[in-house]
LUMPATOR-345013 format. One line per 8 residues: number of its first residue (from 1); their letters; for each residue x, y, z of C-alpha. Coordinates in steps of 0.2 Angstrom, whole numbers, plus 5000, padded with zeros to 4 digits. Layout:
NUM) a) X Y Z | ... .
***
This chain:
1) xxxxxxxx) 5815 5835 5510 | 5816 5818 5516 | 5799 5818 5524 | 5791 5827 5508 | 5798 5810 5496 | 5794 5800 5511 | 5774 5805 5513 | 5775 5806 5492 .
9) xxxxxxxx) 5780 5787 5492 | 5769 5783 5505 | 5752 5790 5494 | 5759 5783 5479 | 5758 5767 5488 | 5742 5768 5498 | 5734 5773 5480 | 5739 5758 5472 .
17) xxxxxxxx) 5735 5747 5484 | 5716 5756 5483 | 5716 5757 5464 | 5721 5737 5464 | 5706 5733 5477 | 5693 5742 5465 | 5700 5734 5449 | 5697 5717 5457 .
25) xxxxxxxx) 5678 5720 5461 | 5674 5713 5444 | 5661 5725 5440 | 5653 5727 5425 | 5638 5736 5416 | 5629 5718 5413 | 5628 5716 5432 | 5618 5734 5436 .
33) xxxxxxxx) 5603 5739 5435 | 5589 5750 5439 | 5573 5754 5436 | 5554 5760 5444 | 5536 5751 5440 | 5519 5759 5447 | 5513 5746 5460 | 5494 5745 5458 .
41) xxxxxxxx) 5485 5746 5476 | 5473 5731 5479 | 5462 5747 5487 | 5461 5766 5484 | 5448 5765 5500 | 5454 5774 5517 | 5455 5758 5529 | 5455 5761 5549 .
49) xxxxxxxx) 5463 5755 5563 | 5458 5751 5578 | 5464 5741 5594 | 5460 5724 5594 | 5461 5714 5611 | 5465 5728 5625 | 5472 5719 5642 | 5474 5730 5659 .
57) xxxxxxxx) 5489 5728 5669 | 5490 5736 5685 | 5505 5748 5687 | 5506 5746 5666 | 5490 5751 5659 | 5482 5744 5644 | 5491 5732 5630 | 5488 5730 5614 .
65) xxxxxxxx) 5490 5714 5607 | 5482 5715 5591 | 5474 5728 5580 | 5459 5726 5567 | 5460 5735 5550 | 5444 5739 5543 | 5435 5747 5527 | 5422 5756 5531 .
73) xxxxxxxx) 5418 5763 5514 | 5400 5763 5508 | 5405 5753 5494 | 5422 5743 5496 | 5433 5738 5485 | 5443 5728 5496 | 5443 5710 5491 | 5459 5712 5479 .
81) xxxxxxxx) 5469 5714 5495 | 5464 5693 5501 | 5480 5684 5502 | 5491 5700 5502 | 5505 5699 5515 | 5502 5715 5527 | 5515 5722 5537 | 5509 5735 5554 .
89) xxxxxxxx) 5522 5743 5562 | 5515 5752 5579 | 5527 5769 5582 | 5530 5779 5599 | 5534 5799 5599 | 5550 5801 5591 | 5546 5789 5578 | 5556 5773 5587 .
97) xxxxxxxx) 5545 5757 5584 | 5536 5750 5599 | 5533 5734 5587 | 5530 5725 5569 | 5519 5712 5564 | 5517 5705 5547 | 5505 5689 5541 | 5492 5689 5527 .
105) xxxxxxxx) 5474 5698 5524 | 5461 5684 5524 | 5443 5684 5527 | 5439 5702 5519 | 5425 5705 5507 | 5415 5719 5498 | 5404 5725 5512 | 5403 5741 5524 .
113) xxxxxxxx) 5413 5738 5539 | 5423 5721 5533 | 5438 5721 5542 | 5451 5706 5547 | 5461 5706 5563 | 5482 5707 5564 | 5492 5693 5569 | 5496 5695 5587 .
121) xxxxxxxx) 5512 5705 5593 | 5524 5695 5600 | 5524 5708 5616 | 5510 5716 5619 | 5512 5734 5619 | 5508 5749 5628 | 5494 5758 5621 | 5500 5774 5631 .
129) xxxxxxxx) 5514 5774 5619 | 5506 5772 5605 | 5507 5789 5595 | 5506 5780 5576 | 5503 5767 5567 | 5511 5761 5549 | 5499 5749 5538 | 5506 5741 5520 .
137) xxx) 5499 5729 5514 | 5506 5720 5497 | 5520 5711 5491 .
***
């Protein structure tokens, strides 16, 4: 009977000691919030990728150190993207990331094949590895 009151005493007490943490975390309803917003694309063109500068290593293969992103479209609409921060993340099987590189588009323009070319990676990276390839570009 003694442990029953005992293990009673002791939830009381962790509960209070819980309900008094949450009431100090000041939260109120004018400090939430949330929402969505359609993000316009400064494209609705397909863009390609394609290895930029490959370097051989012998007993490593080829490296990629940067990649060009082009728009091959007939007619491009592309030139909204200028000045848009880009981020590419290169992927491996599995989905772990082999590496990022961020900067910002520059230099394309309304013509077939315009393309700019990524910032380089800070490591080059396998290009054996490579099994995708994530562009966004915006912000």
């Amino acid at each position: 009977m003694k442990r029953i009151l005992g293990a009673i005493a002791a939830g009381v007490v962790a509960f209070s000691g819980i309900y008094a943490l949450a009431a100090s975390l000041n939260v109120s309803s004018n400090q939430l919030g949330a929402g969505t917003s359609v993000v316009a694309s400064c494209t609705a063109d397909t863009l390609t990728v394609t290895y930029g500068t490959l370097a051989y290593t012998s007993g490593t293969g080829y490296t990629v150190s940067a990649l060009v992103i082009k728009d091959n479209t007939a007619t491009p609409s592309w030139t909204g993207c200028n000045s848009q921060a880009y981020r590419v993340t290169l992927y491996q099987t599995g989905g772990g990331s082999l590496g990022e590189v961020t900067g910002t588009v520059s230099g394309v323009a309304n013509t077939s094949g315009s393309s700019f070319t990524t910032a380089t990676f800070g490591t080059a990276v396998n290009a054996n590895l490579i099994t995708g390839v994530a562009v966004v570009i915006g912000g």
